[in-house]
C-alpha positions in Angstrom: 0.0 0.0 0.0 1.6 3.4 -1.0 1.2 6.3 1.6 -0.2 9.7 -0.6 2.5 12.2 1.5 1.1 15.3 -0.3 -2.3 14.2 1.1 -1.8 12.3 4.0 1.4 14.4 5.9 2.4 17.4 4.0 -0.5 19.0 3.4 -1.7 19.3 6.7 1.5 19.9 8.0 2.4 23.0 5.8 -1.6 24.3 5.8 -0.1 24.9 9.9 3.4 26.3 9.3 3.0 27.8 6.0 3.7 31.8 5.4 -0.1 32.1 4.7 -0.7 31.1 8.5 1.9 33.0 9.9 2.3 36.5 7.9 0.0 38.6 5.8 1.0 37.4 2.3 1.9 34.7 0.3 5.1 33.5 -1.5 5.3 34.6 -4.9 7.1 31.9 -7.3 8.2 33.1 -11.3 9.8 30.1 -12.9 12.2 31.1 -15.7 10.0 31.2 -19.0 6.6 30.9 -17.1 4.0 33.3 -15.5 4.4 33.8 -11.8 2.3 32.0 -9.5 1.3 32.5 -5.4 2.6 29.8 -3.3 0.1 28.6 -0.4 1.4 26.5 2.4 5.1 27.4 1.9 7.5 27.4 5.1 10.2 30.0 5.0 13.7 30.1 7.0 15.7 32.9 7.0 18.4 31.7 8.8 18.3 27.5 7.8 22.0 25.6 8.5 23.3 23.3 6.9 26.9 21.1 8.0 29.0 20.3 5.1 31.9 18.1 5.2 35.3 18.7 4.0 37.3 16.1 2.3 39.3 16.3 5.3 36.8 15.7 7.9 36.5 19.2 9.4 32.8 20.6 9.0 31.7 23.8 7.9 28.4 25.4 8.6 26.7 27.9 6.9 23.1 29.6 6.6 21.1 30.6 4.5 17.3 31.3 3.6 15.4 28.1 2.0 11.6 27.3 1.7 10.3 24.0 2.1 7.5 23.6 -0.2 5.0 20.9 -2.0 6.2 19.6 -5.4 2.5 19.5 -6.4 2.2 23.0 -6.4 4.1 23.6 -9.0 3.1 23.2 -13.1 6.8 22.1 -13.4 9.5 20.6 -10.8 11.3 24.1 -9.4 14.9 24.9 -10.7 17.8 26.9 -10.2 17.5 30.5 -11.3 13.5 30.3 -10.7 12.5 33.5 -8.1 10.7 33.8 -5.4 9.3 37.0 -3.1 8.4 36.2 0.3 6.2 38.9 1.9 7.4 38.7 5.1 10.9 39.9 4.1 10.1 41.8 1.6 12.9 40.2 -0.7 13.3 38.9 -3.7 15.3 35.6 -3.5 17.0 33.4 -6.7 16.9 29.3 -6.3 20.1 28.5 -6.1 19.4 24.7 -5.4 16.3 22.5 -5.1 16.7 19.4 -3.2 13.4 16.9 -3.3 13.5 14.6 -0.2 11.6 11.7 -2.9 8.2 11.9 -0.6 6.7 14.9 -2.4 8.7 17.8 -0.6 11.4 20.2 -2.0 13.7 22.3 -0.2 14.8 25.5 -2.1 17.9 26.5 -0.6 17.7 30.3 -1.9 20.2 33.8 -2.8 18.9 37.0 -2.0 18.7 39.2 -5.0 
């Protein structure tokens, strides 16, 4: 029996934490070569971390804004150079790299413009 994650888990999970619960506003998403569209139910991080690894074994964290969002909301899968305004910053920020986790999620770890 397969488990429908975008049904089942993420949409009630983001429908709570998403920017159109916690701020006036939604994300507004403009893939390259294709109308912009409002994101509902997408969580934003200003400040996400993420631990990389050197080839050495020392670790190096940085941080940087990403939004976790639904793969299903978009007409195609999101990409790198895509954009993205989040209300509640007031910024414009560029995809810099989207990483699916396989169960229906995407992480867009983002550049301010």
């Amino acid at each position: 029996m397969s488990i429908d994650w975008d049904d089942l888990v993420l949409g009630p999970v983001m429908g709570i934490f998403g920017e159109d619960a916690a701020h006036a506003g939604l994300p507004i998403y403009t893939p390259r070569g294709l109308p912009a569209f409002v994101l509902a139910d997408a969580v934003f991080d200003a400040q996400y971390e993420q631990v990389v690894l050197d080839g050495e074994g020392s670790q190096q964290t940085t941080r940087r804004p990403v939004l976790g969002v639904r793969r299903s909301l978009f007409p195609r899968d999101p990409a790198q150079d895509d954009l993205v305004y989040i209300p509640a910053t007031g910024k414009n920020y560029l995809v810099k790299n989207p990483q699916p986790d396989g169960h229906g999620q995407v992480l867009l770890l983002l550049m301010e413009t």
